[in-house]
Phi, psi and omega in degrees: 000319175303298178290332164296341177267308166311310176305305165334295172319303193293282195333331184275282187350317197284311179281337159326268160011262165336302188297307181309296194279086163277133180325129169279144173186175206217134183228148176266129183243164166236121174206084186053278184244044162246157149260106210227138132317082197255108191274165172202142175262162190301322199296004204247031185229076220255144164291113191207130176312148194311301197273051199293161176249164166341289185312312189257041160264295170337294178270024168262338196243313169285335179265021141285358174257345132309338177252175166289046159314336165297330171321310187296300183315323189272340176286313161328290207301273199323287211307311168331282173309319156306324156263010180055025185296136192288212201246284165358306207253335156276000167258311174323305175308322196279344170301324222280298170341290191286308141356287201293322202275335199235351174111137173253016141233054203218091180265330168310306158270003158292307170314301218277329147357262197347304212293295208320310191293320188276330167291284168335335167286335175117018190276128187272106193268187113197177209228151179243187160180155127216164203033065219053341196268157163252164209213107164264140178263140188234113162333143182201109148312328187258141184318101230234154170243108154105340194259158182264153200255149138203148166287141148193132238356084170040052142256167190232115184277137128261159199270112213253346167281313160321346177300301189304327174291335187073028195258151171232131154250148183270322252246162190269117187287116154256137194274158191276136217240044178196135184211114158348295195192076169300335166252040197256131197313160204272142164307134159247114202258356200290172183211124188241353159203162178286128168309171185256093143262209175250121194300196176231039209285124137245164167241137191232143220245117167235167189202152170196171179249157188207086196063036172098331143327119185251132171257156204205135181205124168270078176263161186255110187241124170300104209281331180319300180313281196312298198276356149310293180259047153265002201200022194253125203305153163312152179195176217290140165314313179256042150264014181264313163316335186250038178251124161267184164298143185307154199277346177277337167325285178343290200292305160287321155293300192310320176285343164281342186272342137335301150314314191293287162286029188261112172124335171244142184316161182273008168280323191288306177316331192276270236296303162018308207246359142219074110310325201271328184262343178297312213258004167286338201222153199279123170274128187199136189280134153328269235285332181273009161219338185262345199066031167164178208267133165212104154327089171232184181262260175240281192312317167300008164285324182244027132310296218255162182299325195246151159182171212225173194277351148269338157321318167284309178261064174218317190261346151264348162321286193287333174322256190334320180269344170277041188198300184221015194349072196272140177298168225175130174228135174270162188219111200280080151295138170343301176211071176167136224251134166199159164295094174261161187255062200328126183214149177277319189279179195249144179230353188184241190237121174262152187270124155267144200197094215062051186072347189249155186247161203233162178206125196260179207203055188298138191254355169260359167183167052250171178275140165085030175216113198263343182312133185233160162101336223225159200247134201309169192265139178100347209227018203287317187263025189262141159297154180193151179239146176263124210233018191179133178223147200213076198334000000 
């Protein structure tokens, strides 16, 4: 009985013990053509009502701040850095993440991570909530579409759990009556390059004509790009212009395209590019093939089978500047998006614009057309704003 007793004792003691110490451990995320390792220690794995009120959201974020949070957060971070990810793309890991590590029927405690993580990261939060659900909100400088908003002492929050839901509700959110880190840095939804993933090559065959020439291009097009800004919030329109190409786009376009133009002037260069975006890719408005406005960047024009005139002039954009890097103003018709081209010589009906005169160099159409210089046909007596300019 004694030693039966004594075993018992060392058991419980032991598993207390055990209980106490908690485990460095690990979860495998997919995070688009990756596969990833993410540690975490156990202890950051809190007991929290499906339906928590307010006190205990709270004392959920102070006592996680007690634990080792940091393995995960620090493991975010490198990756963030290893893959060069944008502010987005690194709360998307950690969605993914924090998911993998707590389970997707726990929504509650997923949110409330997510807030915990982002605020500790330096992020200026807040947490809303109605009828059970929690709503994380984020400082943003930057211009946003279609996503729900709230202000408070003239900053602007977005919803980043709502991005993901696609949810809009009219009904009034109450906000969580506790903020972190009030002075804390603004979310950047802006994307100034594609992450260094591993690629996702397809290869795809485009061709178009030029002075009688048929040009022919095998490019290694990235899955990556498309399935980024497939789930990526609306965001100011002429930031799609400033994604440059991916690097294997790169890698396989840009030296032919070098080739194309080496030797003609730089009026002979434009129409070159576009002949190459009116007549390589097939026209179709977003709603008649995605079923809603869909914004895309250059390398997604030789994903999808369609695309539309801000899709071409996103993709002509990066044409010029990986080619001839002319200053470039965008130009906003009532219902229709295009380029122009500062140039000395004279070509057509000029834009003035700072000194300088513009020409515009609509990259969607007519198909099968190289005329530059001329106002889109239909659109000579239309009003229009320069909604973007670019040395």
């Amino acid at each position: 009985m004694k030693i039966a007793g004594w075993l018992c004792l060392l058991f419980l003691v032991f598993h207390k013990t055990a209980l106490s110490h908690p485990q460095l451990s690990s979860v495998q995320v997919k995070f688009f053509s990756e596969q990833l390792s993410i540690s975490y220690n156990t202890d950051i794995l809190l007991d929290l009502a499906r339906y928590p009120q307010e006190r205990e959201m709270v004392a959920f974020f102070k006592t996680l701040e007690h634990t080792d949070y940091t393995t995960l957060l620090s493991d975010l971070l490198q990756k963030q850095e290893q893959f060069q990810l944008n502010d987005w793309l690194f709360y998307d890991l950690m969605k993914r993440s924090v998911r993998s590590i707590i389970g997707n029927d726990h929504a509650a405690k997923v949110e409330l991570t997510c807030w915990f993580l982002l605020s500790k990261a330096g992020f200026d939060t807040r947490l809303t909530y109605l009828n059970g659900q929690q709503f994380v909100y984020v400082y943003t400088r930057d211009e946003l579409f279609e996503v729900p908003m709230i202000t408070e002492n003239g900053r602007n929050y977005a919803n980043l759990t709502g991005i993901e839901q696609k949810k809009k509700t009219n009904e009034a959110l109450y906000m969580l009556n506790f903020v972190p880190n009030e002075n804390g840095k603004a979310f950047g939804f802006y994307l100034q390059k594609l992450p260094h993933l591993k690629p996702d090559i397809e290869k795809k065959k485009f061709s178009f004509r030029y002075k009688d020439h048929l040009y022919e291009a095998l490019l290694d097009v990235d899955k990556n790009a498309a399935d980024i800004m497939q789930q990526y919030p609306f965001i100011d329109e002429k930031q799609y212009l400033q994604v440059p190409f991916s690097d294997a786009l790169a890698g396989s376009l840009l030296p032919q395209l070098q080739k194309w133009v080496a030797g003609l002037s730089k009026v002979e260069t434009l129409e070159l590019l576009v002949a190459f975006t009116r007549s390589s890719f097939q026209y179709r408005e977003d709603k008649d093939y995605f079923g809603y406005s869909k914004p895309m960047i250059a390398d997604e024009v030789f994903h999808y089978p369609y695309s539309d005139c801000e899709d071409r002039s996103a993709l002509f954009y990066r044409l010029v500047k990986a080619t001839l890097d002319l200053p470039m103003i965008i130009v906003a018709f009532p219902d229709h998006l295009t380029i122009a081209v500062a140039l000395d010589e004279e070509i057509g009906d000029p834009i003035p614009y700072h000194g300088r005169n513009y020409y515009i160099c609509d990259p969607t159409g007519p198909v099968n057309s190289t005329d530059i210089g001329g106002f889109p046909a239909g659109y000579r007596n239309s009003g229009f704003e320069i909604i973007g300019a670019y040395k």
